[in-house]
N, C-alpha and C positions, 0 to 999 in steps of 0.2 A: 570349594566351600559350600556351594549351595547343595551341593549332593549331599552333605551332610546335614542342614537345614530340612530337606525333601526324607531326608530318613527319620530325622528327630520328630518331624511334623508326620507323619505315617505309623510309626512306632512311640506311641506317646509313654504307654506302660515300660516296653523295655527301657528308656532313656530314665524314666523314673527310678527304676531299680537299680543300674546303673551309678545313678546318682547316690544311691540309700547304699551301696555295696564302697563305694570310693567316700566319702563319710564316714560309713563307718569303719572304714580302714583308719581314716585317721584320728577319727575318735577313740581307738584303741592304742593309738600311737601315742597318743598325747600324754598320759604319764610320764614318759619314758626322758619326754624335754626336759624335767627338772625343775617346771615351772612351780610358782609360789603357788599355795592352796585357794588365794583366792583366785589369781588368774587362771589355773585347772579348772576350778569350778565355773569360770566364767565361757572362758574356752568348750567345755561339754555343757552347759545348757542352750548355747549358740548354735552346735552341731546338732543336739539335740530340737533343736526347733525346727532346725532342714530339714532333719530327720523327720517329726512330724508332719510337716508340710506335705514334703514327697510322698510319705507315706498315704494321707490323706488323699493328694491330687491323685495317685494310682488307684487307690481302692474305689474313686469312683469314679475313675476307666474301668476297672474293670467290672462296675456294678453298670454298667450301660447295653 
């Protein structure tokens, strides 16, 4: 486990995309539950905010 810690802490950018790639897999899935329109909508503005974030936290990895 630490060896995965030691990678995530050395690779900060790949762990980020990663994260933004598995996201938005499942924010593409999400339709598909059959959920009621508001729980969908609440569902992808949620994912949508990871998504933000991660997105954010990498872009300024990689502006360093």
């Amino acid at each position: 486990m630490n060896d995965v810690f030691t990678w995530i802490k050395t690779h900060p950018q790949r762990t980020a995309g990663m994260i933004q790639v598995a996201t938005g897999s499942l924010m593409a899935s999400l339709p598909t539950l059959d959920l009621s329109p508001r729980s969908l909508a609440i569902a992808l503005t949620v994912f949508g905010l990871i998504q933000a974030v991660f997105g954010y936290l990498k872009s300024q990895a990689d502006a360093k």
